[in-house]
N, C-alpha and C positions, 0 to 999 in steps of 0.2 A: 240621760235617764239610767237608773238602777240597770242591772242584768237581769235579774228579774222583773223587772216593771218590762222591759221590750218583749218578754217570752208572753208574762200576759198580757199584752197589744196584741200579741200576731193571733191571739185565741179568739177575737172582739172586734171585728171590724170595724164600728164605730167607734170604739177607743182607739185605734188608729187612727182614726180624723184628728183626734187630739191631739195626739201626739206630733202628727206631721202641721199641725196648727201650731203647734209649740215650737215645733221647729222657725217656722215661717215669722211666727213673732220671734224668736232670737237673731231672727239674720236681720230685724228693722226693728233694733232696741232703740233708738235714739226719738226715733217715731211715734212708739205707742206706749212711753215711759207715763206721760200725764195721763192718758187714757185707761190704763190699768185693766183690772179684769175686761170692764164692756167689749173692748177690741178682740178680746177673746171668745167671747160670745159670739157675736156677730161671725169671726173668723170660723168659728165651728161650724155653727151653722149654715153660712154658705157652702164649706164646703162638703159639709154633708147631705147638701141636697144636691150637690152636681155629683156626688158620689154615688147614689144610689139613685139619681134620676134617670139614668140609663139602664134600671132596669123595672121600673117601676112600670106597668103597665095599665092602659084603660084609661077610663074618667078620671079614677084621682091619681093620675101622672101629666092628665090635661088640666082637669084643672088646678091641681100645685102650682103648674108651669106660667100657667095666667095668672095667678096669684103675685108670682116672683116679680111678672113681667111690671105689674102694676106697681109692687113695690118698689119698683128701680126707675117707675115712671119722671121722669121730667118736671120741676117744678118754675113755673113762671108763665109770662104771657102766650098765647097761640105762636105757632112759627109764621114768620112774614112771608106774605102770597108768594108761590115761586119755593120754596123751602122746601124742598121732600121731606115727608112725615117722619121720624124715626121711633113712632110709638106711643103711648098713649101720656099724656101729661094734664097737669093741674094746675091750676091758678095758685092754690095756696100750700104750705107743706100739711096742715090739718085737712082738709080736702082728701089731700092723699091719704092720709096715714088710716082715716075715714073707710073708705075705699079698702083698703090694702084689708084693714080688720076686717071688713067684710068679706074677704076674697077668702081668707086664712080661715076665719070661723065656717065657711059653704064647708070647704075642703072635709076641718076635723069633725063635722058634725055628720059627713055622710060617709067615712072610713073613720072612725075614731082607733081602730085597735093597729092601724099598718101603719107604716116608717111616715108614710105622705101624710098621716091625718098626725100623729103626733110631732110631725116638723112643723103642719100645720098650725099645730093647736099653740105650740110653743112660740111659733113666731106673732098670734094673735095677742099673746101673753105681754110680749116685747110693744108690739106697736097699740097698744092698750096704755102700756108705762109712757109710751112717749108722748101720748093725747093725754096724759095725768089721771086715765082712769084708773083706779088704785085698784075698786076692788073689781071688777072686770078681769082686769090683770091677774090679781090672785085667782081668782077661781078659774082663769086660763089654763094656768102655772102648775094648780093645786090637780087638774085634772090628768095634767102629762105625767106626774109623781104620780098618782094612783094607777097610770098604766106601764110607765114606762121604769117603775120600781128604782133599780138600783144602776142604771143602762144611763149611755151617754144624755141623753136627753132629759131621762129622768132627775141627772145630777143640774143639771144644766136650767130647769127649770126651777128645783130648789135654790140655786145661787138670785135666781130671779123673785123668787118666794120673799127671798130673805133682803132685796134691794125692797120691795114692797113695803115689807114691815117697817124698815128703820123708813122709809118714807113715811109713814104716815105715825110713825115716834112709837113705835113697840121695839123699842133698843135691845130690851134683854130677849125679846122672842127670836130677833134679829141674828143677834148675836151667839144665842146658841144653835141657829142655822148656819151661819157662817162655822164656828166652832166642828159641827160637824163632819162640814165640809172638808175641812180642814185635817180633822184627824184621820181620812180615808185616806192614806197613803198612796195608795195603789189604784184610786180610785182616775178617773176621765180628765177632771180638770187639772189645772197647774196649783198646788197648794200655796205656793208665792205669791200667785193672784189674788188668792183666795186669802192670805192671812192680810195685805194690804188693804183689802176693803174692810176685813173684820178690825184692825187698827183704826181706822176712819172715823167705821160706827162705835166702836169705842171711843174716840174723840168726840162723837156730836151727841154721846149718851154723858158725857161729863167726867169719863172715867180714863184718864189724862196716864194716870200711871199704867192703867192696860193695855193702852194703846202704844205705850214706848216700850213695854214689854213684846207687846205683838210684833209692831214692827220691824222690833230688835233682831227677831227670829230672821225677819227675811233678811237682814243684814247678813247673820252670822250661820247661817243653814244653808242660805242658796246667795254665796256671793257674785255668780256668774250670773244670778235673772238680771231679766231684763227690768225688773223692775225695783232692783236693788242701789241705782240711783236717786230714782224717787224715795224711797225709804229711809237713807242718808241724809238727805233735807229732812224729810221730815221727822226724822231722830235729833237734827240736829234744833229743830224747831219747835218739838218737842221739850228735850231738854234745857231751853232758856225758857220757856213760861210755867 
């Protein structure tokens, strides 16, 4: 990162999650090349609730934590008689994710303005996307942006806004969320990530030559991401059709 981009990290706690997240995807590039932004997502936000779960106090640091717990629950048959328990599980992965939305939304709905309710709300956002409720998810997404502004979480849910849209074919509302993203330099997430998905949904909106433009960036701007492998296929895959 910039010299400047590390002085404001050390000002922003939670932009230090990023940052030390970014790190962590660069040392298992070979790992989360296909996986692209989502691993980043995900990466942040665990660690930003073991970050700040140590000092979170009360109900909603208890029930965050029951929330987590459920979320990490176990998905398959009962364990066989004899089996010590290791925690709560489910028969089906929808079951859980079910559950899990429900744990997440108690949290944001009774702290909505502290770290617990808007990690909360964001992850209700996420496992919303993952059962296909689109617009649940949005207006999960759309609520941690109206609180958490321009702040780790805040960006983080917009990146999630904008997988939302291009899901349900609003390409160009999609895209100048991504766009956005994108132009904050300085901002929490990795722009590398961030222009790889905006090439994508410019692929699946039909506009073929923006998307080998987009891509091109993460080629020839950030040769060292990790996800500048990816982007070379698909520059190159690009370029013949």
């Amino acid at each position: 990162m910039k010299r400047n981009e590390r002085h404001h990290l050390k000002e922003n706690e939670l932009v230090q999650l990023a940052s030390r997240t970014r790190e962590a995807i660069d040392a298992r590039q070979r790992e989360i090349g296909a996986v692209a932004i989502g691993v980043i997502l995900v990466a942040v936000a665990v660690i930003g609730y073991f970050a700040w779960q140590s000092r979170v106090e009360g109900n909603a640091g208890a029930m965050l934590a029951d929330a987590v717990i459920v979320s990490d629950a176990r998905v398959g048959p009962p364990p066989a008689p004899g089996t010590p328990a290791t925690g709560p599980s489910f028969p089906t992965e929808r079951e859980k994710y079910e559950a899990t939305a429900a744990k997440f939304k108690a949290v944001a709905d009774q702290y909505p303005s502290s770290d617990a309710g808007l990690f909360a709300r964001y992850r209700e956002g996420a496992t919303q996307m993952a059962l296909g409720n689109t617009k649940e998810a949005a207006a999960a997404y759309q609520q941690v942006i109206d609180r958490a502004g321009t702040g780790l979480y805040g960006q983080m849910a917009k990146l999630g806004l904008a997988e939302v849209q291009a899901r349900e074919g609003q390409f160009d509302t999609a895209i100048n969320t991504y766009k956005g993203l994108a132009d904050n330099k300085d901002g929490p997430l990795p722009v590398d990530g961030i222009l790889m998905q905006l090439g994508r949904t410019y692929l699946e909106a039909g506009k073929s030559t923006e998307a080998q433009q987009t891509v091109n960036r993460v080629v020839e701007e950030f040769p060292e991401s990790p996800f500048s492998g990816d982007a070379r296929k698909e520059l190159e895959s690009l370029k013949k059709s």
